[in-house]
DRENGU-290598 format. One record per atom (N, C-alpha, C, CB): x negated, y, z negated; residue in one letter. Coordinates in steps of 0.05 Angstrom, whole numbers, plus 5000, padded with zeros to 4 digits. Glycine has a CB too. Example, Ala and Ser with C-alpha at 12.3 -4.5 7.8 and 13.67 -1.06 7.14 Angstrom:
BEGIN
473648864844a
475449104844a
473649344844a
477449114819a
474349554858s
472749794857s
474250014843s
471849884886s
***
This chain:
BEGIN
520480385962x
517680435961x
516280215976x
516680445933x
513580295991x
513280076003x
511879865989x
512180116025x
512079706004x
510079415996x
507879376004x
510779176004x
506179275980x
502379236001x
501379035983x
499379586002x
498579055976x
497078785977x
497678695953x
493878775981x
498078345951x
499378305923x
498378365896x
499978065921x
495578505902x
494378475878x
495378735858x
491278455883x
495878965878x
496879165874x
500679205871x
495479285892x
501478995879x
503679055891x
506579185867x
504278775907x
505179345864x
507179545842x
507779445818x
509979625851x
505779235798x
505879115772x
505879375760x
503478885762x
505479605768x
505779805738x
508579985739x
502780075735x
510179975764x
512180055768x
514579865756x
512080095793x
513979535758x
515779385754x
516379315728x
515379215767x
513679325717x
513279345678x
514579485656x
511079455671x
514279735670x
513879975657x
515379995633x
514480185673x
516280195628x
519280275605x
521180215604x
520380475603x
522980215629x
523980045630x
524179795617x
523680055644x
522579615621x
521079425612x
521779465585x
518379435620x
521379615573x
521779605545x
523879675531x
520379705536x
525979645542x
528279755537x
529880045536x
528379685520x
528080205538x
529380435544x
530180475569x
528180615538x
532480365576x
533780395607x
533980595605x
536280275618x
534980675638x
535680915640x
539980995638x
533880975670x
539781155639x
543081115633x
544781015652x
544381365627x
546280765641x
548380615662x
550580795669x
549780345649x
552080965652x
555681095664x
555681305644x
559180845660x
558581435639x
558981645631x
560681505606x
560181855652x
561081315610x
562981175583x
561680915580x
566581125589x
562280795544x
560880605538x
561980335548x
560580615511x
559880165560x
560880005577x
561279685560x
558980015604x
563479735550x
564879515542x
565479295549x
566379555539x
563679005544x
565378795540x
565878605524x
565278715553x
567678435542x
569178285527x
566878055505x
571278125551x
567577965483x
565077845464x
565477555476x
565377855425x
563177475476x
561977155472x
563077215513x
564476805440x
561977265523x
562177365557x
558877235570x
562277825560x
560877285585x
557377235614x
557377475630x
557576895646x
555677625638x
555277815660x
553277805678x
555178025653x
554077705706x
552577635717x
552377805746x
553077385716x
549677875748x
549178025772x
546977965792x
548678255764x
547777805817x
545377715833x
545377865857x
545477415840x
543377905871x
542278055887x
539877945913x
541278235868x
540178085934x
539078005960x
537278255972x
541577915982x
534978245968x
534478415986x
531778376007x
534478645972x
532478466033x
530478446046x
528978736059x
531178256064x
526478786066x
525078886064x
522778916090x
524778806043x
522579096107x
521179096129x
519679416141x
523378966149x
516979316139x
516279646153x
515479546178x
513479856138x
515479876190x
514479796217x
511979756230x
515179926230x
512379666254x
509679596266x
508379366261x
507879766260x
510379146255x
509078866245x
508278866219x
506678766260x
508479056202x
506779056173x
508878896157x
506179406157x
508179016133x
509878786118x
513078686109x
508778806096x
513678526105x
516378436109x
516878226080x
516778266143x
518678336070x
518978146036x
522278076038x
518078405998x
522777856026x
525177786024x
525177745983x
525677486047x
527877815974x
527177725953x
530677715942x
524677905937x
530877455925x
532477495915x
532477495885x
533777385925x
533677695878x
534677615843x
537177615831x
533577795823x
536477435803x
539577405785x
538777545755x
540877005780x
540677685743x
540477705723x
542777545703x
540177945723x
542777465685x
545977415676x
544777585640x
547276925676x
547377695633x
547477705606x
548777605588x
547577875602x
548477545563x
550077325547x
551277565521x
547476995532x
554577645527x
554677915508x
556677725474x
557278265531x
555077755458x
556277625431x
557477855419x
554077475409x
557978095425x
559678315409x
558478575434x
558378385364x
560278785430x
559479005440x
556679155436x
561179145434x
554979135425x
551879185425x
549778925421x
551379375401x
550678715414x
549178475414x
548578295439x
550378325398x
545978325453x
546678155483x
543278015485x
547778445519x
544477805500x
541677635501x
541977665537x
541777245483x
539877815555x
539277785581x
537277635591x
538977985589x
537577455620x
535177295632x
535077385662x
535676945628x
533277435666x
533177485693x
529877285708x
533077875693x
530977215730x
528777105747x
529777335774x
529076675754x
526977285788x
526077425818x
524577335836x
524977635817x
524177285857x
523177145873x
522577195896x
524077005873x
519877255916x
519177465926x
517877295950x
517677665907x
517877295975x
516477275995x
515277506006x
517777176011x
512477546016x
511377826039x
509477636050x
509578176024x
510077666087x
509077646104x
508177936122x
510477466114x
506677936132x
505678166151x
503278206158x
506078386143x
501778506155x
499878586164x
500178796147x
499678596190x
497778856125x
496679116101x
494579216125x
494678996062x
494179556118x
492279686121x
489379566105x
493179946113x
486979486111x
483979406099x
483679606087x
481379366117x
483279956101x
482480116084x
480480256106x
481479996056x
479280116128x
476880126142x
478780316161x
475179806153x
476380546178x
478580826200x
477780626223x
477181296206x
480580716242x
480780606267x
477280786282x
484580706282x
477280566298x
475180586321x
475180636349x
474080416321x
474180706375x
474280706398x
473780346407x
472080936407x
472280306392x
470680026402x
472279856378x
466480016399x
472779526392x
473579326375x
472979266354x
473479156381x
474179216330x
472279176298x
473478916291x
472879446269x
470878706278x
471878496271x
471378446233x
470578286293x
473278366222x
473078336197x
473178116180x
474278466190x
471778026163x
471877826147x
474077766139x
470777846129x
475677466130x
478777556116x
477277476087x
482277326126x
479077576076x
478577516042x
477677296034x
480777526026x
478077136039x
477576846031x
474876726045x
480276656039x
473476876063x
470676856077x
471176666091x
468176806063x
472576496098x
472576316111x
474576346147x
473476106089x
474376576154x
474776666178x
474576896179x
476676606187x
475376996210x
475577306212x
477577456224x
473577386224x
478877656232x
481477856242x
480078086261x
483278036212x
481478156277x
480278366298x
482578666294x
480478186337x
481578876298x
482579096306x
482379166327x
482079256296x
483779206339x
483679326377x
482979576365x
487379336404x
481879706388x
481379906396x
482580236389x
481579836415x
482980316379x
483580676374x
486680606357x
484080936413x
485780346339x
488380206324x
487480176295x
489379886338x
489480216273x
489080226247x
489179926248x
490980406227x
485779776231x
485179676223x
487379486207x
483679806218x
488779286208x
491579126190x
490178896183x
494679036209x
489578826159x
489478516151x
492278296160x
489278506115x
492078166177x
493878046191x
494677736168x
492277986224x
492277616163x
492977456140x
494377456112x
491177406134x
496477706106x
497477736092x
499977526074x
497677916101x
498977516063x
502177316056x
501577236017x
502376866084x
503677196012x
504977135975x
507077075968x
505077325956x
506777055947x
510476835948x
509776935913x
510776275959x
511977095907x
511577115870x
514277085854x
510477455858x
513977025841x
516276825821x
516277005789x
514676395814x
518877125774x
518177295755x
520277215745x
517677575759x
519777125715x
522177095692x
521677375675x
521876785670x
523977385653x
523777565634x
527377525621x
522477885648x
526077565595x
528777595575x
528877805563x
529177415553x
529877875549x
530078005529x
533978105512x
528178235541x
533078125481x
535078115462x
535078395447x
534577865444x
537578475454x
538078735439x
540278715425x
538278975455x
540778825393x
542178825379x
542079005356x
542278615377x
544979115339x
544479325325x
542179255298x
547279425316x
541479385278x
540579365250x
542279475230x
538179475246x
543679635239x
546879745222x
547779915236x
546879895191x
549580165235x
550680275255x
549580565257x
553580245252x
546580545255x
545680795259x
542880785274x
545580935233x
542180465272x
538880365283x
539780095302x
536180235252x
538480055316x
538679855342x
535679745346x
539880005372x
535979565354x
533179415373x
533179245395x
531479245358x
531579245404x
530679025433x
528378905429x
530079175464x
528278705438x
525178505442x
525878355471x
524578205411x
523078355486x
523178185505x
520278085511x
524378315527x
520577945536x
517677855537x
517777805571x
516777545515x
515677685591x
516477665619x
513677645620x
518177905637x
514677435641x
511977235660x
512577255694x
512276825651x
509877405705x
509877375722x
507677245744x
510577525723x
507777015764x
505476875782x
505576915815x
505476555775x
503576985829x
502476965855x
500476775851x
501377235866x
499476795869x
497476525880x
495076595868x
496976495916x
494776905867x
491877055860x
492877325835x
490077215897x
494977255825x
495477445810x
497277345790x
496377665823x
497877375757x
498077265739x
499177535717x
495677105735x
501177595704x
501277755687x
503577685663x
501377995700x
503377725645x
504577585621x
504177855600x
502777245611x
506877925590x
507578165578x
510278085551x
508678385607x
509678295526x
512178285521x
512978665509x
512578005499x
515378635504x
516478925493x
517678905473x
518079075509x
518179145464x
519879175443x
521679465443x
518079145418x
523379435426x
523979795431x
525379795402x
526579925465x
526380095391x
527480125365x
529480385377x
524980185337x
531780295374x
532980685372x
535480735352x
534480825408x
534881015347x
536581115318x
537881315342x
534381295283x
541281225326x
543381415329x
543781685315x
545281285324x
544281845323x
545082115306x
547982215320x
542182385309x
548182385300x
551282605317x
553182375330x
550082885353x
554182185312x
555581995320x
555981915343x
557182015313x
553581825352x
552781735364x
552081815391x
553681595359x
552382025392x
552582315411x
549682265422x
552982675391x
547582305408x
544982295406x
543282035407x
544682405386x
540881965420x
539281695413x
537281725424x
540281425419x
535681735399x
532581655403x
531781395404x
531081745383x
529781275427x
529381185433x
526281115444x
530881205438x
524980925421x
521580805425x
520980645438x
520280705406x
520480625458x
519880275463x
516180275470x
522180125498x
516079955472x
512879955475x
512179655493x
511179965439x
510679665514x
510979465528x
507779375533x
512979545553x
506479095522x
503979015534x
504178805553x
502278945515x
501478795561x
501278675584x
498978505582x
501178865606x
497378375596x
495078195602x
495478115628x
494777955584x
493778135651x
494478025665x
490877995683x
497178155676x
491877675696x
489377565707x
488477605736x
489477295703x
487077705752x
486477715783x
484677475784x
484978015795x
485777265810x
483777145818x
484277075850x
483276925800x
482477345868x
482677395892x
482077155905x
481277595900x
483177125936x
482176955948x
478877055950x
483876915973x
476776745951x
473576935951x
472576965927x
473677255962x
474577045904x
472877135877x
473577445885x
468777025875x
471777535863x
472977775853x
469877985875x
473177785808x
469878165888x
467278235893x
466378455884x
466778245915x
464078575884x
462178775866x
463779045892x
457378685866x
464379215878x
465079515883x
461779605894x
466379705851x
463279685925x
460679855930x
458779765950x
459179875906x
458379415958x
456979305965x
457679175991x
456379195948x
455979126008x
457079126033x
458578896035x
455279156053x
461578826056x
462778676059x
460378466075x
465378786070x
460978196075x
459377986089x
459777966122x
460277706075x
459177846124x
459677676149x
462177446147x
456877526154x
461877266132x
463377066129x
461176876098x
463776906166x
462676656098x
462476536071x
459976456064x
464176306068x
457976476095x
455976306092x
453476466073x
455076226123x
453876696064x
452576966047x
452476916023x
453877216047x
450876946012x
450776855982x
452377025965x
447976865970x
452477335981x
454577455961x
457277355949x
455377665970x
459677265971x
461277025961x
460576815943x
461876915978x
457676595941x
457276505920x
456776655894x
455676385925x
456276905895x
455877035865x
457977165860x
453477235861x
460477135873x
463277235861x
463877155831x
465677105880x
464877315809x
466477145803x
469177095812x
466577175784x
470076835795x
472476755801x
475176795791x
472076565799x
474977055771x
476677195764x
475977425751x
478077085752x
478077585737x
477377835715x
479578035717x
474278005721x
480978115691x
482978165690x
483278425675x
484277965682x
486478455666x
485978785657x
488178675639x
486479115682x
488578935619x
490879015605x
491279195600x
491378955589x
495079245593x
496279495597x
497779575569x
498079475623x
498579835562x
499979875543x
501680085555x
498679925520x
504080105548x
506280195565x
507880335535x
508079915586x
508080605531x
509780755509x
511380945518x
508380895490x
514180995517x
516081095521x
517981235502x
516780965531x
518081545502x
519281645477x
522681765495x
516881945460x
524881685488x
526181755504x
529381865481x
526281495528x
530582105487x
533182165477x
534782175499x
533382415460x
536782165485x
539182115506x
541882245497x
539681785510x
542882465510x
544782565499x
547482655514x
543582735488x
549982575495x
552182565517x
552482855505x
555082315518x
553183065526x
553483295525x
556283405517x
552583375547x
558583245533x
561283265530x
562482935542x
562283565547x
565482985540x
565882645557x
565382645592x
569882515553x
564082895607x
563682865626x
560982815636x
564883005633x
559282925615x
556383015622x
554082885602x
556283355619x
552682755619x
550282565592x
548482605605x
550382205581x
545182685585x
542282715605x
540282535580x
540983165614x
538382515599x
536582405579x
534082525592x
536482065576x
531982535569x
529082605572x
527282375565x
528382865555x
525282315576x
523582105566x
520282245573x
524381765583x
518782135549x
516482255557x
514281965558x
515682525532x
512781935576x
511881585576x
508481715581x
513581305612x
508481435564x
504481485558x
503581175575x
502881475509x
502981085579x
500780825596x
497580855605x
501980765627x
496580695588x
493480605587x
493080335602x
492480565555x
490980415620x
490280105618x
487480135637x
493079845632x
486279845628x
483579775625x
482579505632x
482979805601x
480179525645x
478779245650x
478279305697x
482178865634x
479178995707x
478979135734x
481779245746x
477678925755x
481879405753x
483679635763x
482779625792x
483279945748x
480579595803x
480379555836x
482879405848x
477479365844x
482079435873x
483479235899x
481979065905x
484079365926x
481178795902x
479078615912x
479578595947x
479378305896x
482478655954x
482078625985x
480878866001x
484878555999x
481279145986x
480579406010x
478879406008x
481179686012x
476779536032x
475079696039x
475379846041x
474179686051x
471380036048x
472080326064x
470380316083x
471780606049x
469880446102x
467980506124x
466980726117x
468980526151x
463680656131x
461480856129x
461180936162x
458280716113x
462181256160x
461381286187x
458281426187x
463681476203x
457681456213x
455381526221x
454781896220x
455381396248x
453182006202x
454182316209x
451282516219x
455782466177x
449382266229x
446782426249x
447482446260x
444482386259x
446182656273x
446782756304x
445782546327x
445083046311x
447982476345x
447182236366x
449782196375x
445881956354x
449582006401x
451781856410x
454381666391x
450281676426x
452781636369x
454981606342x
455981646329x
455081556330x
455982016330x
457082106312x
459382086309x
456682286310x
460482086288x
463281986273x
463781726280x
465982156281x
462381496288x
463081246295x
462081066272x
461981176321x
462780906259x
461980676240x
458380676246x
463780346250x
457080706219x
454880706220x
453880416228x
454180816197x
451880386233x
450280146241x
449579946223x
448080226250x
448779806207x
446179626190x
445279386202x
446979526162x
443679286204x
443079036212x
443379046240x
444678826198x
444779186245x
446379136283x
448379156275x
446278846304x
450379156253x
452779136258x
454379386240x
453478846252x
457279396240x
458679606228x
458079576189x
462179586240x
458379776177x
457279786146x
460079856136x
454580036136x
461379686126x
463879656112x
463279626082x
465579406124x
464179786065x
463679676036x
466479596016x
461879916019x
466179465994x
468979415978x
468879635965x
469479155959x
470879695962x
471679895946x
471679925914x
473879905954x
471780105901x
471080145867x
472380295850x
468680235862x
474280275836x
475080505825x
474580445787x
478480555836x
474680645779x
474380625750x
475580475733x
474680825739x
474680375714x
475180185703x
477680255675x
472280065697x
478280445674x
480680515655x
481880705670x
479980615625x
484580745659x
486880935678x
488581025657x
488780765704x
489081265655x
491681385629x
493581515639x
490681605605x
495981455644x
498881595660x
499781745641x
501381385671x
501081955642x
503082085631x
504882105645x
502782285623x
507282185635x
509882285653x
512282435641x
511082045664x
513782555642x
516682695639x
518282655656x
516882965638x
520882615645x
523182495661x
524782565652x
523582265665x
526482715675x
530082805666x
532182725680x
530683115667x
533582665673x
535482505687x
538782695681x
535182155672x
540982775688x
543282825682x
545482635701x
543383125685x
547982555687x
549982465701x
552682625701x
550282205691x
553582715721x
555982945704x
557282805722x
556083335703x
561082755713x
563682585725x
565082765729x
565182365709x
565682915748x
568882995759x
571782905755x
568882965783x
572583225756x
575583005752x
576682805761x
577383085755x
576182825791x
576682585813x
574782325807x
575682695848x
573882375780x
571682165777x
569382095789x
572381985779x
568782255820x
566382225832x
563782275808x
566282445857x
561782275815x
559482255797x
556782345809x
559281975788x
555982475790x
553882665804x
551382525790x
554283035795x
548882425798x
547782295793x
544082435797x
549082075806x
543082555779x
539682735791x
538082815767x
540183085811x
535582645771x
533382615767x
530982775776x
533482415772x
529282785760x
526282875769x
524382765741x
525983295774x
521582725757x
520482585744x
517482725748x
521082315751x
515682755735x
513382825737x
510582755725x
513782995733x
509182565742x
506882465729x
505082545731x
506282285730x
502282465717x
499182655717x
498582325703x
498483065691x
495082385718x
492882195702x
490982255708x
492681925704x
488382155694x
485682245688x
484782105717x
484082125655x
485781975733x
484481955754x
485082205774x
485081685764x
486382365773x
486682695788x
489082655807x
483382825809x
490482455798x
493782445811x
496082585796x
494882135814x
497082755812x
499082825809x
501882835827x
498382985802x
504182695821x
506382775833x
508882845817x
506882575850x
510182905835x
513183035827x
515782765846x
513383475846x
517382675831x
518882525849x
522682685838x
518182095842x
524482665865x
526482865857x
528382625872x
526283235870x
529782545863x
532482385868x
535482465860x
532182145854x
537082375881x
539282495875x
541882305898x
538582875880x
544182225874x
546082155890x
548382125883x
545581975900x
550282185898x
552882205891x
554682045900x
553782415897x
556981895876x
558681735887x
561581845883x
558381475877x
561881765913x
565781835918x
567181485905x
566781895969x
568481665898x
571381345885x
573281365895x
572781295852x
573781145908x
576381145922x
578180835913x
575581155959x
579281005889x
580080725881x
578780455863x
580580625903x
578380235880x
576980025876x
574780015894x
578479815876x
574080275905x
571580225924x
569680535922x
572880145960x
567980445924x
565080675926x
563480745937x
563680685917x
562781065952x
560180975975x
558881215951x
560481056022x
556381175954x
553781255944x
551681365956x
552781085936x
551181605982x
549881625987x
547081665967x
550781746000x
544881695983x
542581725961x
539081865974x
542081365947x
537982095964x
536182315979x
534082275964x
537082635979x
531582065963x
530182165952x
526782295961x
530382005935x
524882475948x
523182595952x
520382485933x
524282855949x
518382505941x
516582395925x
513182505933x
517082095928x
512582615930x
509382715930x
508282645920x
508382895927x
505482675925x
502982585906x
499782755912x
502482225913x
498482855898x
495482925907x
494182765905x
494083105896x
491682735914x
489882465918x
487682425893x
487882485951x
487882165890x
485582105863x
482782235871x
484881715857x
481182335850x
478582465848x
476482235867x
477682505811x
477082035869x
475181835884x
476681785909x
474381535867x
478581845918x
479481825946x
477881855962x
481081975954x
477681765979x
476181806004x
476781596026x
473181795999x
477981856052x
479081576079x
476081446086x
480881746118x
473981606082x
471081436088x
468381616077x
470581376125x
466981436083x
464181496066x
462081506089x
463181236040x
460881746075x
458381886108x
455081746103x
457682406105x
454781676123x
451781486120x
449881676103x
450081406154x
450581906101x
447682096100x
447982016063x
447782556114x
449782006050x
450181996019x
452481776004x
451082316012x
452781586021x
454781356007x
453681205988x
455881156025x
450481215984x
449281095962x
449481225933x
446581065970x
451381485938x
450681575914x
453781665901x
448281815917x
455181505917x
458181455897x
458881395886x
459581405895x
459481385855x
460181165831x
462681035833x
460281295803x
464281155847x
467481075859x
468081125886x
469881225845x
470580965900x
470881095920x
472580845933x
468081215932x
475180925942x
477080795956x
479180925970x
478080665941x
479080815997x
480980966027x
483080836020x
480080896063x
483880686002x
487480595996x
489080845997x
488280435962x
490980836020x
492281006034x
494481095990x
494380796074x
494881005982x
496680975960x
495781135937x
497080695952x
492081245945x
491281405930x
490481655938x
489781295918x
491481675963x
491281885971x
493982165974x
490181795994x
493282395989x
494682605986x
497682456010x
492582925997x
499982415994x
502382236015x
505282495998x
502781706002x
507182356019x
509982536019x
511782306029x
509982856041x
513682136007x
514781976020x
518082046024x
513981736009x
519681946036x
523082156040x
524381866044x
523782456075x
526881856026x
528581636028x
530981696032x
528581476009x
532381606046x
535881696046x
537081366040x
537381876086x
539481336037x
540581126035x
543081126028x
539380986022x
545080856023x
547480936033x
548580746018x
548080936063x
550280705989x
551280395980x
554480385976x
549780305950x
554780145982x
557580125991x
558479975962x
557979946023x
561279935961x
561479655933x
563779745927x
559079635902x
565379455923x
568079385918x
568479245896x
569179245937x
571379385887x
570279205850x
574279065858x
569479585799x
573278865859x
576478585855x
577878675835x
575678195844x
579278525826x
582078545808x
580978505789x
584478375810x
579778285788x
578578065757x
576378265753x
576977645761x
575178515761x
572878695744x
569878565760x
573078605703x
570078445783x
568078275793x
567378495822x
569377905800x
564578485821x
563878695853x
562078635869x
562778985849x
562578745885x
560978625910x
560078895921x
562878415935x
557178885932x
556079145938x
554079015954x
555079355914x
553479335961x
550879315993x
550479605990x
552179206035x
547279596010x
545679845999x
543879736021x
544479875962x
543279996042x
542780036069x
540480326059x
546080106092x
538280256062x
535780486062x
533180526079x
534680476038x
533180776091x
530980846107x
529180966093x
531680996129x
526580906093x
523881086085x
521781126098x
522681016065x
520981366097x
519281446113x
516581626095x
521181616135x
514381526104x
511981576082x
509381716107x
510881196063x
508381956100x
506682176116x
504582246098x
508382446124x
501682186105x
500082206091x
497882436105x
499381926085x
496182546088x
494682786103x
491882766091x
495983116096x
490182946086x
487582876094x
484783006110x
488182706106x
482682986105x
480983046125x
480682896147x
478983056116x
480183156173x
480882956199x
478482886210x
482583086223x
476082916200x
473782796207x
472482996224x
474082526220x
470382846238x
467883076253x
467682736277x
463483236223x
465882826299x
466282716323x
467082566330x
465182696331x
467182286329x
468982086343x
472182126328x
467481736339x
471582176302x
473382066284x
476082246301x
472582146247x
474882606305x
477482686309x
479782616333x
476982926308x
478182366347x
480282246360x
482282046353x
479282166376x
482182016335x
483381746316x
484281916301x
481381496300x
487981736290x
490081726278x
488481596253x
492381576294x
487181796235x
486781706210x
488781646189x
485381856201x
491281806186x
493181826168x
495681736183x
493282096156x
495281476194x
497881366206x
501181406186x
496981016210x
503481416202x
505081536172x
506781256178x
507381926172x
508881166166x
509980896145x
513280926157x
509480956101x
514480746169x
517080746165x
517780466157x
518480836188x
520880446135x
521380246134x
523780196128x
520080146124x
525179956126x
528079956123x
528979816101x
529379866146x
530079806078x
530679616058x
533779606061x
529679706028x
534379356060x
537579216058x
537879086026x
537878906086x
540379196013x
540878885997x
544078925988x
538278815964x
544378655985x
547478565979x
547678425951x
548778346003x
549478435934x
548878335918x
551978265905x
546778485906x
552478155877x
555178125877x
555178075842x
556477845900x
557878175832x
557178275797x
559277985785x
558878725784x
558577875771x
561677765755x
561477695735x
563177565763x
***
């Protein structure tokens, strides 16, 4: 999935249910080890779209500490570099556009009949998290965890819990978990008013009436069963609820106001003052996700493994997608390849908009061109390799292409010369090694 501005940069994907212990299913048999053990799994991956945009390196370790076959204490840290160039949000132009950077204290240019890229991009984020799962007798289980994560301008601090009861010896498991959150924004600049025109630079009093932070919180609920069907075949269903509240904007996007009188401007960035009318962007201040998720694993005799998912979310902001994954591994022995297909749609939030028309932008209560809330179709293939040693120790790699196509209204006069819905390629690598 791709990467973009850190403020956004997928804290509700990374949280989630997961997060709270209801994984999703590891194998077709219970994965046994040895007591009072270490299991340790570190990982490399790097990360690059095209066209100069953004580029993340990150590595992580997890280790687990196993005191009996259901009793385990896990720690994981992660650690994240992105350099590049994000989309602003603002539609490419015929004529040069120059933009404030976030922090008011300089500015970035767009050439000509070219999507608009914040070039000053860059973050460095650092993420712990534990968590302890263990039985309550041999029919109830639990987990607790907690996880801290920091950027330069972004702050979030969470913990979870989960409870699940066995049935049909153990055939069966329900599974609760519940995951909160708090977390702080403090943009380069301060935080700015939705809606209002971007500045010039720092010397504007609007930057002095920023605040200097303001934050949100999340609640994350996950109802999930899980059922082995036979010794070849296990699926699970999960049904996930997530609220959350406070600021939910992007302090870095904009949108552009084009011009829609009749004149030599039409469809070109409206005028004010003399210059182009860029505003920050606004979205509502609470958000409620739902979702369904099915997952099946079925093992062949040859042991290959059939591995497919679908997932389906809705929220009160008027998004909806469908995501369909699917991958199969050949075994050959002590070695494995994994190809992997996945599909992912989305319809665009009720306040989408690639831009706002001079004749009525005063009278929008919301409204943001973040390409991420709009109508997109993203397609992944990928390919993982991995060798498991004598001593039960592995070494793996995982080679993926994605490609992301977004659609849209194509505008009225200048605009329909311009590549409004530029589409996304990118390549993810990572290697990693188990012991």
């Amino acid at each position: 999935m791709a990467v973009t501005k850190t403020t956004h940069k997928n804290q509700e994907l990374a949280r989630l249910l997961t997060a709270a212990s209801c994984a999703l299913i590891g194998s077709l048999s219970p994965n046994i080890n040895a007591a009072d053990s270490w299991d340790v799994d570190s990982a490399f991956l790097l990360y690059s779209e095209s066209d100069g945009r953004v580029s993340a390196a990150e590595p992580v370790i997890s280790a687990t500490k196993n005191y009996d076959e259901e009793t385990k204490l896990t720690f994981k840290i992660a650690a994240d570099t992105l350099t590049g160039a994000s989309p602003n949000g603002a539609t490419p132009s015929d004529q040069v556009q120059t933009f404030t950077s976030p922090s008011g204290n300089g500015s970035y240019d767009a050439a000509a009949n070219k999507q608009p890229l914040d070039d000053t991009f860059k973050d460095t984020r650092i993420a712990l998290s534990t968590n302890w799962s263990a039985p309550i007798n041999r029919d109830w289980a639990y987990g607790v965890g907690g996880y801290l994560s920091k950027e330069h301008d972004y702050q979030s601090l969470g913990v979870n819990g989960s409870l699940s009861r066995y049935l049909n010896q153990k055939n069966t498991t329900l599974t609760l978990g519940l995951n909160l959150s708090s977390d702080t924004i403090n943009p380069e600049g301060g935080v700015p008013t939705g809606l209002v025109q971007v500045p010039l630079n720092n010397s504007s009093n609007e930057f002095t009436q920023r605040a200097d932070s303001d934050s949100k919180s999340l609640v994350d609920a996950v109802f999930g069963v899980t059922q082995i069907i036979n010794r070849k075949t296990i699926m699970q269903f999960n049904y996930a609820l997530s609220t959350s509240s406070g600021y939910l904007t992007d302090p870095y996007k904009i949108i552009s106001v084009i011009d829609d009188t009749a004149g030599a401007n039409f469809g070109d960035n409206f005028q004010s003052s003399g210059r182009n009318l860029y505003l920050y962007e606004k979205r509502p201040d609470s958000r409620l996700k739902q979702s369904l998720y099915w997952q099946t694993k079925y093992q062949f005799d040859n042991d290959d493994i059939l591995d497919v998912s679908y997932r389906y979310m809705f929220d009160d902001w008027g998004v909806n997608s469908h995501t369909i994954d699917a991958k199969y591994r050949f075994r050959f022995d002590n070695q494995y390849l994994e190809p992997q297909l996945r599909w992912y749609t989305q319809s665009k939030a009720d306040f989408y908009h690639r831009y706002l028309n001079s004749s009525d932008y005063t009278s929008s209560e919301f409204a943001s061109a973040d390409y991420r809330l709009g109508d997109l179709d993203t397609y992944t293939i990928g390919l993982k390799y991995g060798y498991q040693f004598a001593d039960e120790t592995e070494l793996y790699t995982r080679f993926s292409l994605y490609h992301q196509e977004s659609s849209g209204d194509e505008g009225y006069g200048k605009l329909t010369s311009q590549e409004l819905y530029p589409g996304l390629d990118a390549a993810i690598f990572v290697v990693g090694y188990k012991f």
